[in-house]
Biopython code that builds the backbone (N, CA, C, O; Angstrom):
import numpy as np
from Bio.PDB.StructureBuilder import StructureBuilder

atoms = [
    (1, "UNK", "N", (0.848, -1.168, 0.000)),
    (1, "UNK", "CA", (0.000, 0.000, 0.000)),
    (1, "UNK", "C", (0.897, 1.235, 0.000)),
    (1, "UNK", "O", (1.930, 1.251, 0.670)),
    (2, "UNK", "N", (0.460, 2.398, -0.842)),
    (2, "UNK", "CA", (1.281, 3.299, -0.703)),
    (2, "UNK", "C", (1.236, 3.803, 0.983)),
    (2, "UNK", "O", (0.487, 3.501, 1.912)),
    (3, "UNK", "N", (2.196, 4.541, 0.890)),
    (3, "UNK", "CA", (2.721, 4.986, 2.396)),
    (3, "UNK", "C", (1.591, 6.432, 2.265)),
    (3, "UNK", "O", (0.625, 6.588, 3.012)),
    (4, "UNK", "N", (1.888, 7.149, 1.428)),
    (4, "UNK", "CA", (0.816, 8.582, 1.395)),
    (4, "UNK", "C", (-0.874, 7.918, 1.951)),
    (4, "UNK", "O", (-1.640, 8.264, 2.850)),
    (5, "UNK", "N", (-0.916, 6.934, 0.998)),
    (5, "UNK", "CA", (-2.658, 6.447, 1.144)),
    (5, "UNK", "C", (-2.887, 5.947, 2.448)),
    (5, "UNK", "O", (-3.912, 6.356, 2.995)),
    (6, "UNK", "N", (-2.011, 4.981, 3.210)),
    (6, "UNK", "CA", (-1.991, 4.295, 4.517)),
    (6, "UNK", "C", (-1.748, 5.306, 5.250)),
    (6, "UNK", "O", (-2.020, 4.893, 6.378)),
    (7, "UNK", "N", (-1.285, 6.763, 5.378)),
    (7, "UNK", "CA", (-1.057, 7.449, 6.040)),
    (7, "UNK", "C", (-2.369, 8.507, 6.291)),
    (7, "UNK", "O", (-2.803, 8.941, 7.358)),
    (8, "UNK", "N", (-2.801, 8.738, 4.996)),
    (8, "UNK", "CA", (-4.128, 9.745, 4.723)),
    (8, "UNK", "C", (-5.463, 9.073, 5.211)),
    (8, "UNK", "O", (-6.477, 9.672, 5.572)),
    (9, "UNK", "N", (-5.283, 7.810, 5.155)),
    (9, "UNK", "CA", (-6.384, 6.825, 5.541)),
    (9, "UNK", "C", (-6.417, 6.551, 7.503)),
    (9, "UNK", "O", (-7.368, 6.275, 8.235)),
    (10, "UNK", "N", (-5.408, 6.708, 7.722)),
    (10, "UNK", "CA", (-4.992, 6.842, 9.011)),
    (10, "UNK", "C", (-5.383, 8.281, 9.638)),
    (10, "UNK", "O", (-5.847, 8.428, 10.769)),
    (11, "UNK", "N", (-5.170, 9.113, 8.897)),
    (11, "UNK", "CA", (-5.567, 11.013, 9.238)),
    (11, "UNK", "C", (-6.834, 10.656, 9.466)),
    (11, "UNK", "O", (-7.342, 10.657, 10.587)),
    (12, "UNK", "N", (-7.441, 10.316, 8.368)),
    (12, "UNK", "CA", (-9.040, 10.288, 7.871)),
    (12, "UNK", "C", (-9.923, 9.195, 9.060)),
    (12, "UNK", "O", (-11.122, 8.983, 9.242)),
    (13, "UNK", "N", (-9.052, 8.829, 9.513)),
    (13, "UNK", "CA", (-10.111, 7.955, 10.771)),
    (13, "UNK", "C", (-9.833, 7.946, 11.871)),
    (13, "UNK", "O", (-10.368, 7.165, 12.658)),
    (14, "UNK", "N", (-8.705, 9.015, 12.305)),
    (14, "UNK", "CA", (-8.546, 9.933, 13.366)),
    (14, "UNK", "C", (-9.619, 10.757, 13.431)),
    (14, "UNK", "O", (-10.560, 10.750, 14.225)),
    (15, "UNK", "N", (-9.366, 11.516, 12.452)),
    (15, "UNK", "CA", (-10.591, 12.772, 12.135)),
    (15, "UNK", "C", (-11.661, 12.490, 12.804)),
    (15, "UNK", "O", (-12.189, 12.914, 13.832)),
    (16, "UNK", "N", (-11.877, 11.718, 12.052)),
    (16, "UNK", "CA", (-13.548, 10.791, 11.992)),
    (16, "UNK", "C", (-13.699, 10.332, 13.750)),
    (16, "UNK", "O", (-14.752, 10.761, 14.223)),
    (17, "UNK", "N", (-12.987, 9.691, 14.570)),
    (17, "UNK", "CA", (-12.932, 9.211, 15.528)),
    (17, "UNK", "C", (-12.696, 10.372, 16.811)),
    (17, "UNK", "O", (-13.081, 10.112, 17.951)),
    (18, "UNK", "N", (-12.092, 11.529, 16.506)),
    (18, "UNK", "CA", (-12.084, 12.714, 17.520)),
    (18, "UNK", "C", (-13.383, 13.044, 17.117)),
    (18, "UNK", "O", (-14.200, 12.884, 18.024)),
    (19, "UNK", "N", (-14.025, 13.605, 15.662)),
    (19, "UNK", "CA", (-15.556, 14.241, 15.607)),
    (19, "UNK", "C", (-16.457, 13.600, 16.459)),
    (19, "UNK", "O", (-17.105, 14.157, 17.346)),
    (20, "UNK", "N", (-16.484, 12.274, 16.134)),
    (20, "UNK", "CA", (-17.470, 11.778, 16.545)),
    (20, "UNK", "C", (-17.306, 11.311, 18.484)),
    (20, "UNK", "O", (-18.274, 10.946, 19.152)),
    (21, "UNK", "N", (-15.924, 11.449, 19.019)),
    (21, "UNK", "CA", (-15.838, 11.557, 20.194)),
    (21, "UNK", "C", (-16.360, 12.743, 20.990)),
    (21, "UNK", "O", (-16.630, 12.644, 22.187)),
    (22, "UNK", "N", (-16.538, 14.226, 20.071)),
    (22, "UNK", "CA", (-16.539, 15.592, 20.855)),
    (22, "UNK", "C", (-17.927, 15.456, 20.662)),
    (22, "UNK", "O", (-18.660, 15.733, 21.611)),
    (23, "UNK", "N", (-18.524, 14.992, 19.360)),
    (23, "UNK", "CA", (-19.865, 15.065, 19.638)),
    (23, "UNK", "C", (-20.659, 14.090, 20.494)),
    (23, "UNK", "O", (-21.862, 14.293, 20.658)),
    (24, "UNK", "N", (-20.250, 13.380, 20.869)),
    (24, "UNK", "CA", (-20.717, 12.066, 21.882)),
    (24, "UNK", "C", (-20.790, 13.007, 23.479)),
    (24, "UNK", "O", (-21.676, 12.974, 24.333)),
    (25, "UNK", "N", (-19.591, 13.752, 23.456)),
    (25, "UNK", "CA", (-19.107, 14.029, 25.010)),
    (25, "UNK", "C", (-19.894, 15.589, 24.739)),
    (25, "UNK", "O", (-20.096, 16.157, 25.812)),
    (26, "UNK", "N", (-20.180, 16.061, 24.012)),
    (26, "UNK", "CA", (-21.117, 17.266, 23.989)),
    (26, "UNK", "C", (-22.301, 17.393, 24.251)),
    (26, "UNK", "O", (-22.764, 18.346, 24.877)),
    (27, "UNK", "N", (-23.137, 16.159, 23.668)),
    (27, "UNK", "CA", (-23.981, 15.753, 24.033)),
    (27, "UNK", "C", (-24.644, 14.638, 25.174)),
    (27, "UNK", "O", (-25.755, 14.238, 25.521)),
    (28, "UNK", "N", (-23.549, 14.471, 25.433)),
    (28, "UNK", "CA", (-23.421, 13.725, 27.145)),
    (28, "UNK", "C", (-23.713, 12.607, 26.791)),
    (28, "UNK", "O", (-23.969, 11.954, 27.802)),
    (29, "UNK", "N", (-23.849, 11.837, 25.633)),
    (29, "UNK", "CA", (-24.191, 10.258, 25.525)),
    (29, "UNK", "C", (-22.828, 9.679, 25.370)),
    (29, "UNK", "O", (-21.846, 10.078, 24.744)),
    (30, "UNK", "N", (-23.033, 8.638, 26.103)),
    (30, "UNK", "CA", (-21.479, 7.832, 26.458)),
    (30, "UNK", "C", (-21.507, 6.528, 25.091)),
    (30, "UNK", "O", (-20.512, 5.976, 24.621)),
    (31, "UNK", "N", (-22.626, 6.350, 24.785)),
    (31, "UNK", "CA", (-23.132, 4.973, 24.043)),
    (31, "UNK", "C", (-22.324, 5.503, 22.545)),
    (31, "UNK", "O", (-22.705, 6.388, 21.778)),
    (32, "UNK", "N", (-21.359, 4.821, 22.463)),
    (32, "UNK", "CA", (-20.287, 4.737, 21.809)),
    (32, "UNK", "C", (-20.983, 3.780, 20.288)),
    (32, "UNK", "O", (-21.347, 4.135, 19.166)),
    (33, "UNK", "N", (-20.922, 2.757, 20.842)),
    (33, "UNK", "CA", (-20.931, 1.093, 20.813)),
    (33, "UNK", "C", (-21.842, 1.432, 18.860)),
    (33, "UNK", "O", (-21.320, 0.882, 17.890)),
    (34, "UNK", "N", (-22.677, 2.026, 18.729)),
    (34, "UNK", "CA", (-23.407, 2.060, 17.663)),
    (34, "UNK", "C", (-22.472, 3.111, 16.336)),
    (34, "UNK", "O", (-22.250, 2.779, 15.172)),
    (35, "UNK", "N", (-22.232, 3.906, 16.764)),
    (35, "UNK", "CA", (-21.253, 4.747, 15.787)),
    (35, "UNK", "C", (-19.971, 4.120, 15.506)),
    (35, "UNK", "O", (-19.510, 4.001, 14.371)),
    (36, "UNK", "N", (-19.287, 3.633, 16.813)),
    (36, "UNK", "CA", (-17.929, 2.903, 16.381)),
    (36, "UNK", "C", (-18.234, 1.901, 15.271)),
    (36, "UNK", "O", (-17.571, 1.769, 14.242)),
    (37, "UNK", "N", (-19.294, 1.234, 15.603)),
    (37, "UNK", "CA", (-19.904, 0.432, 14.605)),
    (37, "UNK", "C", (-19.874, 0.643, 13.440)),
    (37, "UNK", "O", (-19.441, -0.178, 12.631)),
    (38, "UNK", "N", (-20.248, 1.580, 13.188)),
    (38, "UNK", "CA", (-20.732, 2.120, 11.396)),
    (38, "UNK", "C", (-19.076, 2.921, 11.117)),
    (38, "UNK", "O", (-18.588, 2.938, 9.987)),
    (39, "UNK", "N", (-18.474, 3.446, 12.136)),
    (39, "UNK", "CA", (-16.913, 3.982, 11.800)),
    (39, "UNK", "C", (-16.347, 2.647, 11.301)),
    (39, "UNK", "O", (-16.173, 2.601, 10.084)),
    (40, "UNK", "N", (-15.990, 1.425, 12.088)),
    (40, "UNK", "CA", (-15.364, 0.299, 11.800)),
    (40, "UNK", "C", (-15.937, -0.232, 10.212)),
    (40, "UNK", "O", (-15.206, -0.583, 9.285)),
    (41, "UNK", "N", (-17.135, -0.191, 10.201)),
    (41, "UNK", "CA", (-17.319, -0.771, 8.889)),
    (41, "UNK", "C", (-17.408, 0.251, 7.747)),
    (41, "UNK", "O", (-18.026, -0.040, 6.723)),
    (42, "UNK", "N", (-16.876, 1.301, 7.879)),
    (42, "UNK", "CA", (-16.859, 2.460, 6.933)),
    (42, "UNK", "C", (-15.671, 2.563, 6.391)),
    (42, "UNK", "O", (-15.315, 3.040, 5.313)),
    (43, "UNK", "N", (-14.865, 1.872, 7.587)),
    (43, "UNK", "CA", (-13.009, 1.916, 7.520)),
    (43, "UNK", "C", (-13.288, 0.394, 6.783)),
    (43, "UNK", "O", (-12.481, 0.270, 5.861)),
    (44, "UNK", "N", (-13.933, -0.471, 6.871)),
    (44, "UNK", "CA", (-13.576, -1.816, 6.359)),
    (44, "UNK", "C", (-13.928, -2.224, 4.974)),
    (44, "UNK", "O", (-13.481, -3.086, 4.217)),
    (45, "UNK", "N", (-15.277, -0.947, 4.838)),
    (45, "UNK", "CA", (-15.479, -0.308, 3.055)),
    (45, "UNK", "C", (-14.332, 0.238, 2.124)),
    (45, "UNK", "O", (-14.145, 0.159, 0.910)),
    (46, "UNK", "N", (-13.632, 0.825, 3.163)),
    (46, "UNK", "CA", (-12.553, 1.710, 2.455)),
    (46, "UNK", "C", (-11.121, 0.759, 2.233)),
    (46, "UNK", "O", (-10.298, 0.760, 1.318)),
    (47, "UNK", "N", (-11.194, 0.148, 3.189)),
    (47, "UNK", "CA", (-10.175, -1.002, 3.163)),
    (47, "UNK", "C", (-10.153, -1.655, 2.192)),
    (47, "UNK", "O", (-9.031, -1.914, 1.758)),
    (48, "UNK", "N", (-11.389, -2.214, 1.421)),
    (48, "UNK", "CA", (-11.598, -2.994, 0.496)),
    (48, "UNK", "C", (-11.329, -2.798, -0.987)),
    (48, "UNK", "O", (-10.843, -3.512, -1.864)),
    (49, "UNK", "N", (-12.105, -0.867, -0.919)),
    (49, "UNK", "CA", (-12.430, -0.518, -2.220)),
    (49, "UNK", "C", (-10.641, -0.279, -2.494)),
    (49, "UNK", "O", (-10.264, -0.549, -3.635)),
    (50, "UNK", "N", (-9.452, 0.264, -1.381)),
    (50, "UNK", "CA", (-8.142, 0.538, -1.917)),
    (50, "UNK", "C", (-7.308, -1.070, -2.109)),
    (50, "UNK", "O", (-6.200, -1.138, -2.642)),
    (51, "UNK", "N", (-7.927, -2.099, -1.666)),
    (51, "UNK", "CA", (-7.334, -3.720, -1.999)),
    (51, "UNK", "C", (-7.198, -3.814, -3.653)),
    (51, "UNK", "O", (-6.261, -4.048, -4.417)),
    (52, "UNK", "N", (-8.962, -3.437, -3.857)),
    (52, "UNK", "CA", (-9.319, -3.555, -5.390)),
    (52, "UNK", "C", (-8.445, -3.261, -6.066)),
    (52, "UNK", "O", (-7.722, -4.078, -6.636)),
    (53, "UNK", "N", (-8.282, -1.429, -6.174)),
    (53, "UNK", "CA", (-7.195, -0.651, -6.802)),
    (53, "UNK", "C", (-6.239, -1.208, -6.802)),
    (53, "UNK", "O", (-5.776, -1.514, -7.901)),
    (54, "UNK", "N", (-5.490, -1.603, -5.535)),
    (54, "UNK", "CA", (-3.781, -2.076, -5.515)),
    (54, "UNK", "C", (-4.003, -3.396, -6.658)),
    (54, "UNK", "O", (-3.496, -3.379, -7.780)),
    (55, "UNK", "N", (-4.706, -4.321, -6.226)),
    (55, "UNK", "CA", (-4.989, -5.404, -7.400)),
    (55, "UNK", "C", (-5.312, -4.803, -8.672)),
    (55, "UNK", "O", (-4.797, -5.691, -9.351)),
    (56, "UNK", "N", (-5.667, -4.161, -9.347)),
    (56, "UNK", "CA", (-5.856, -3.520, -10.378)),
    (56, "UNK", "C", (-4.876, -2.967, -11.271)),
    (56, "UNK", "O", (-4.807, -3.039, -12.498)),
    (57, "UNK", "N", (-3.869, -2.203, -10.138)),
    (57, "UNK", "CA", (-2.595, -1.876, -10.111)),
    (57, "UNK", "C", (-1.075, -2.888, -10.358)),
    (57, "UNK", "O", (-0.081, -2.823, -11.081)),
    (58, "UNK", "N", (-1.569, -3.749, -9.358)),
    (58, "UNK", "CA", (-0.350, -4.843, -9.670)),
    (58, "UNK", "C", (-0.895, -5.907, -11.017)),
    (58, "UNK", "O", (-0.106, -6.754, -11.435)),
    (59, "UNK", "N", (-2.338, -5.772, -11.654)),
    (59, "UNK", "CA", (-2.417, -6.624, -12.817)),
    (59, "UNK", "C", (-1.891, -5.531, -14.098)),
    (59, "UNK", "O", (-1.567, -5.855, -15.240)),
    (60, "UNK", "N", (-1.912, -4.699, -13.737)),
    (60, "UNK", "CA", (-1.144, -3.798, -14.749)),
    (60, "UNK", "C", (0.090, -3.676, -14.910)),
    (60, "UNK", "O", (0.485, -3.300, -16.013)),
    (61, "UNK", "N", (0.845, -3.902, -14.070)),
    (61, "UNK", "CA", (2.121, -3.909, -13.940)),
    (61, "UNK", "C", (2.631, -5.410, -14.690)),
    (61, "UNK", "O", (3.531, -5.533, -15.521)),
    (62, "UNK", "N", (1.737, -6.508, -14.102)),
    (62, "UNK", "CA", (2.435, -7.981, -15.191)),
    (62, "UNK", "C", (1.898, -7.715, -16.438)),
    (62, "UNK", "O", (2.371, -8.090, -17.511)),
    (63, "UNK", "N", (0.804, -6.995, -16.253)),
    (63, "UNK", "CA", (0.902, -7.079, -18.071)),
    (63, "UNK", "C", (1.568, -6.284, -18.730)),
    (63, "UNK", "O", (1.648, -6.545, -19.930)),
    (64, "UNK", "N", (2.409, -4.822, -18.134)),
    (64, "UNK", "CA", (3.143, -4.436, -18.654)),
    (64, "UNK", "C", (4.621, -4.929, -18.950)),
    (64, "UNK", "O", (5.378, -4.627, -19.872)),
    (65, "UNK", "N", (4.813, -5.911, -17.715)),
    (65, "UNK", "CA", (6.197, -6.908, -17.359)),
    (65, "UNK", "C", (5.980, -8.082, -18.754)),
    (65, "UNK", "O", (6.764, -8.351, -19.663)),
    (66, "UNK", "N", (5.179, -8.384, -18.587)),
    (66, "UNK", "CA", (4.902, -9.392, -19.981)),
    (66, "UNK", "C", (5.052, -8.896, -21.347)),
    (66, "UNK", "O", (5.617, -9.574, -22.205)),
    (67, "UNK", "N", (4.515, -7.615, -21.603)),
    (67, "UNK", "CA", (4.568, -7.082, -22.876)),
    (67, "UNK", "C", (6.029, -6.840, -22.978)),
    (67, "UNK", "O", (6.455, -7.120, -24.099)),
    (68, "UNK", "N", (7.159, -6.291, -21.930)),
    (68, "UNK", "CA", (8.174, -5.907, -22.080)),
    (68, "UNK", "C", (8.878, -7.471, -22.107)),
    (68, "UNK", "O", (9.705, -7.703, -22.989)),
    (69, "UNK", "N", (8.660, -8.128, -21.495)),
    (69, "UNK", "CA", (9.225, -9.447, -21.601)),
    (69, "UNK", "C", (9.459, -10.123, -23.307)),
    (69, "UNK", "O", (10.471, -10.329, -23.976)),
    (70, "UNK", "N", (8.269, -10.285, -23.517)),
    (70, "UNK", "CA", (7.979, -10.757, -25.201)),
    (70, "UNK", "C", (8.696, -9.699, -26.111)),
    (70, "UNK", "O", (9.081, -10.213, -27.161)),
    (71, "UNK", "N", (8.986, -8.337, -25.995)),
    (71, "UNK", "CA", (9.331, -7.564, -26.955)),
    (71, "UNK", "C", (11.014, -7.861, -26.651)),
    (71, "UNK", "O", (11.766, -7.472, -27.544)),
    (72, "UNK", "N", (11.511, -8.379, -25.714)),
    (72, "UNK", "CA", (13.048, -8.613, -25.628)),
    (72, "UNK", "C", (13.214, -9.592, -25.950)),
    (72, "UNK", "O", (14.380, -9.705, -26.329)),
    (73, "UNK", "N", (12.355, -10.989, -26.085)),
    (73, "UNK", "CA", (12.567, -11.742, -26.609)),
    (73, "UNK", "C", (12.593, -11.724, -27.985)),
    (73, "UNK", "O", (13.678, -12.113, -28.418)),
    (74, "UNK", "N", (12.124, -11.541, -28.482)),
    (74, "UNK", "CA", (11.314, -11.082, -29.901)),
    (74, "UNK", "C", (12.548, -10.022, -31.060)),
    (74, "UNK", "O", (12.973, -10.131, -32.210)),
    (75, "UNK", "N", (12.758, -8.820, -29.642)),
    (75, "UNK", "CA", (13.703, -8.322, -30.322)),
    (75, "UNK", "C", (14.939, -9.070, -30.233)),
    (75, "UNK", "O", (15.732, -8.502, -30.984)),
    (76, "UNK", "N", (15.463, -10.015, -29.710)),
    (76, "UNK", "CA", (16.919, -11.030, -30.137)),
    (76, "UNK", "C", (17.000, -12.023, -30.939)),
    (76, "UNK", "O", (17.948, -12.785, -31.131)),
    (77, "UNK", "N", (15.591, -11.988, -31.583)),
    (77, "UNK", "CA", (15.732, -12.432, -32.694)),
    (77, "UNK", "C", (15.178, -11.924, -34.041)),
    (77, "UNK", "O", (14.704, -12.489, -35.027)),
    (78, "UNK", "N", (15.414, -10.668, -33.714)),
    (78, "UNK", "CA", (14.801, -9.686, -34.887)),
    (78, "UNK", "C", (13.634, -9.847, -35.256)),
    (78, "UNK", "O", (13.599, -10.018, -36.474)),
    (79, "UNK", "N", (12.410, -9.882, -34.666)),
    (79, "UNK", "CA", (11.249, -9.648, -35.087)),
    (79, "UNK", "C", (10.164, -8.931, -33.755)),
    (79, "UNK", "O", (9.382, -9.333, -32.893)),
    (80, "UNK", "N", (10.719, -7.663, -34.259)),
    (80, "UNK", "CA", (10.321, -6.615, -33.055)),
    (80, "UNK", "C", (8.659, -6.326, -34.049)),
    (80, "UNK", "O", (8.402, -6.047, -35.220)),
    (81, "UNK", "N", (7.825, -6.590, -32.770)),
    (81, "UNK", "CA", (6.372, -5.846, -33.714)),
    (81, "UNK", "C", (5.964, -4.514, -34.177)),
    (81, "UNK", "O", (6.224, -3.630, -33.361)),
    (82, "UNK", "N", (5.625, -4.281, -34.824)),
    (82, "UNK", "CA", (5.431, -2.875, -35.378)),
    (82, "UNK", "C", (4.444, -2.402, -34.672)),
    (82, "UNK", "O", (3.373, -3.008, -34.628)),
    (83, "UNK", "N", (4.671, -1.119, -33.936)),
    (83, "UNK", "CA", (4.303, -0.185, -33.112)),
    (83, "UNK", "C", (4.586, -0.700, -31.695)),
    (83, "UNK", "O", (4.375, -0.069, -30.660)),
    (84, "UNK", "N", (5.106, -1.964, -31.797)),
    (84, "UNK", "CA", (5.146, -2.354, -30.024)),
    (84, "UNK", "C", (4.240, -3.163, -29.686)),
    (84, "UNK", "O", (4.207, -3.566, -28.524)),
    (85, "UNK", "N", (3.288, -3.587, -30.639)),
    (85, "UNK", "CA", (2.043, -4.321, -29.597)),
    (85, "UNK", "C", (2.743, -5.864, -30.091)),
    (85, "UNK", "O", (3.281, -6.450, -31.031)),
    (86, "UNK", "N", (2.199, -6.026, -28.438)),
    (86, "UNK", "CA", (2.753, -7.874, -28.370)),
    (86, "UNK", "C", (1.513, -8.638, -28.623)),
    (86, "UNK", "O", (1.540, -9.869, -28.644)),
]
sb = StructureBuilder()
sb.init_structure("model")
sb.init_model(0)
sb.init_chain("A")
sb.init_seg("    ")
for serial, (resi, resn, name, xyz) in enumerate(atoms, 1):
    if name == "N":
        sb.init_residue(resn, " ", resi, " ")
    sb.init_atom(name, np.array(xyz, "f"), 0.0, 1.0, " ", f" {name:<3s}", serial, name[0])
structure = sb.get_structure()
């Protein structure tokens, strides 16, 4: 995971976790238990949807590793494809 995103994602549920602490203690209700709730699974939404991406990310990368793979092969024996596509 990038370090910026694991870090911003970390800000972002601080944030989220002081707001929703000042407004708990402002309003004098201690009953936590239902908001942490919907925080935890809001963080476990977000968890998921940046898994996707990174997977998305690393299938792009072998297929770029592959295309570069085949074009070195290809080019040592002189038959490099025209424009690059493998």
């Amino acid at each position: 995971m990038n370090e910026n995103l694991k870090y911003g994602l970390l800000f972002a549920l601080g944030l989220t976790a002081g707001a929703l602490g000042a407004v708990a203690l402002s309003r004098g209700k201690l009953n936590l238990k239902p908001a942490m709730a919907d925080l935890v699974a809001a963080g476990m939404e977000i968890k998921e949807k940046a898994a996707a991406v990174i997977e998305r990310c690393r299938e792009e990368v072998e297929d770029v590793v592959a295309e570069a793979d085949h074009v070195r092969k290809t080019k040592g024996k002189g038959k490099v494809p025209a424009g690059g596509d493998a």
